[in-house]
C-alpha positions in Angstrom: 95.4 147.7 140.4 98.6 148.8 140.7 100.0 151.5 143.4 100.0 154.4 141.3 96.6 154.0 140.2 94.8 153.4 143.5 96.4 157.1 144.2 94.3 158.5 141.4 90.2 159.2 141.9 87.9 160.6 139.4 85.3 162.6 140.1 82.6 165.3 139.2 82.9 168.2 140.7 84.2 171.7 141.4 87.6 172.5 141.4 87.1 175.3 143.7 85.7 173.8 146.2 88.2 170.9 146.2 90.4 170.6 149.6 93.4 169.5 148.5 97.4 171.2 148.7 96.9 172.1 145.2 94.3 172.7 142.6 95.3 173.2 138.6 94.5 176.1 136.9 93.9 175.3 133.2 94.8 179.2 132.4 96.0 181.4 129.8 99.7 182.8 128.7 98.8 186.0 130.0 97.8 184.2 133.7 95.7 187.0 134.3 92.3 185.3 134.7 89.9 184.3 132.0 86.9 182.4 131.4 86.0 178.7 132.1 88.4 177.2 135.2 90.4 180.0 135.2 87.9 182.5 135.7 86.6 180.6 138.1 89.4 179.9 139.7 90.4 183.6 139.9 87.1 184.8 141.1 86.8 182.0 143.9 90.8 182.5 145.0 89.8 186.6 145.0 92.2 189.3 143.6 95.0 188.5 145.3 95.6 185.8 143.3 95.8 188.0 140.2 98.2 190.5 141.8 100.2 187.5 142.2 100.5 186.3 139.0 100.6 189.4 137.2 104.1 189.0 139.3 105.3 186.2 137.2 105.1 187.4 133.8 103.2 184.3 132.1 103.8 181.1 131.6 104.5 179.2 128.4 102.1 176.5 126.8 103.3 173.1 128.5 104.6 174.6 131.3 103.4 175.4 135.2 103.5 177.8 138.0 102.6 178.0 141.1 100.8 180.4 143.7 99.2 180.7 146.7 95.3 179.9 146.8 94.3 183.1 149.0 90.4 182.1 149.4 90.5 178.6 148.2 90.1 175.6 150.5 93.6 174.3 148.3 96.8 175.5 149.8 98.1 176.4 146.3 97.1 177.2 142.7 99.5 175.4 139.8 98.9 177.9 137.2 99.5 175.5 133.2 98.6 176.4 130.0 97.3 174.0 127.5 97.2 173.6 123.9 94.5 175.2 121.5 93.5 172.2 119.2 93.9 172.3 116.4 93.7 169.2 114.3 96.1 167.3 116.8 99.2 167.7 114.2 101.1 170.9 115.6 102.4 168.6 119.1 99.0 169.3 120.8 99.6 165.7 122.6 103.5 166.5 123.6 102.2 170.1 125.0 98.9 169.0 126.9 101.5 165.5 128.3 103.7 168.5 129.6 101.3 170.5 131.2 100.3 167.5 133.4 104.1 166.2 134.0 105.2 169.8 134.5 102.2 170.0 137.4 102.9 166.9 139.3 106.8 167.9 139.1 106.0 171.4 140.7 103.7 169.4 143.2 106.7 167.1 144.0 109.2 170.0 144.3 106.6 171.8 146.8 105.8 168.7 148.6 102.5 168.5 148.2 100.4 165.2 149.1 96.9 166.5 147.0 96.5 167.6 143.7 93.1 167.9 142.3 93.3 168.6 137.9 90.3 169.9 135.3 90.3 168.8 132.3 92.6 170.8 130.3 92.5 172.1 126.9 89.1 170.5 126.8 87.0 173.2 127.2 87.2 176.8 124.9 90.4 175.4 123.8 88.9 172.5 121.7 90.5 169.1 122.2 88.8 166.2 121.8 87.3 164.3 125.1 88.8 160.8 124.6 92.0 162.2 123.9 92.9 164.4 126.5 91.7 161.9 129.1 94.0 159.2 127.9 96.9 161.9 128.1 95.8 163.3 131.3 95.4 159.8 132.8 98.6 158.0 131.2 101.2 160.7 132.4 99.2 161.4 136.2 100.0 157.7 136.3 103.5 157.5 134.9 104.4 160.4 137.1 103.0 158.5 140.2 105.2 155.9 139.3 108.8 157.4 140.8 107.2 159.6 143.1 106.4 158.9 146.6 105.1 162.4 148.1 102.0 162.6 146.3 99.5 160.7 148.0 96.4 161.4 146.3 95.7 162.8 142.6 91.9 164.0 141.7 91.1 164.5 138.3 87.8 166.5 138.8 85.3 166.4 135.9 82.6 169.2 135.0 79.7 167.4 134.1 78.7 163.8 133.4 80.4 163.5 129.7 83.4 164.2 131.2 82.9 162.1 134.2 82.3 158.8 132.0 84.8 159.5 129.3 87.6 160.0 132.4 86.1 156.7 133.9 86.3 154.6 131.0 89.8 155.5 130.0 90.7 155.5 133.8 89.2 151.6 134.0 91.1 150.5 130.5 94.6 152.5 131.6 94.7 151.1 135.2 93.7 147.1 133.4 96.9 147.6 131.5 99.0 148.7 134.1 
């Protein structure tokens, strides 16, 4: 297994509790809380955190924003929004590949050694498993690749599905490469 990849652990757990510099908020436009990760997210950081982004004005689909994390054991929330599915022709794949390069670059820029992701757009927002975890996993790793300062990348699964599907794509990616 190549560098990058040995930086990368999967696991099945939750994203609020994770201690790590940052955690990744799969949220809204709006940022302004919701359900799912960012709901929980927002509820477990407290209400600072939505003062805070109510500061920034949203974010964009495929793009990323950072706070503080208030009451989280994480140092930071990156705030991205990810694609609704819907179908997988309207540049769902380019959008949910920028939310996780846009992420890591914001973690680089910030200096951050620990990032811990969900699984984004694959809850309410509909995209398929398999997918996602191959676009997740593919540009966590190519990211890796020219950056030094992140030390350690968590990609934190709810449930078991998830956990196997991330496993499975994480064992074939990190063959390849």
């Amino acid at each position: 297994m190549t560098e990058p990849w040995s930086k990368i652990q999967i696991v099945s757990a939750d994203i609020t509790l994770e201690d790590v510099d940052a955690i990744v908020n799969a949220a809204n436009e709006a940022l302004l809380g919701g359900g799912g990760v960012d709901g929980a997210i927002h509820r477990a950081a407290g209400p600072e955190l939505l003062d805070e982004c109510r500061e920034l004005g949203g974010c964009p689909t495929g793009q990323a924003r950072i706070t503080a994390g208030y009451r989280l054991r994480a140092r930071h929330v990156i705030h991205t929004v990810g694609p609704v599915w819907r179908g997988g022709d309207q540049g769902e794949a380019g959008l949910l590949e920028a939310c996780y390069r846009n992420s890591m670059t914001l973690a680089a820029q910030h200096e951050l050694k620990s990032i811990a992701f969900p699984a984004i757009s694959c809850g309410v927002y509909g995209y398929p498993l398999e997918q996602a975890a191959g676009i997740a996993l593919s540009t966590v790793g190519a990211c890796l690749q020219g950056e030094a300062s992140i030390e350690r990348v968590r990609m934190v699964c709810f449930g078991p599905e998830l956990t196997s599907i991330y496993e499975a794509t994480f064992a074939q990616l990190a063959r390849v490469h």
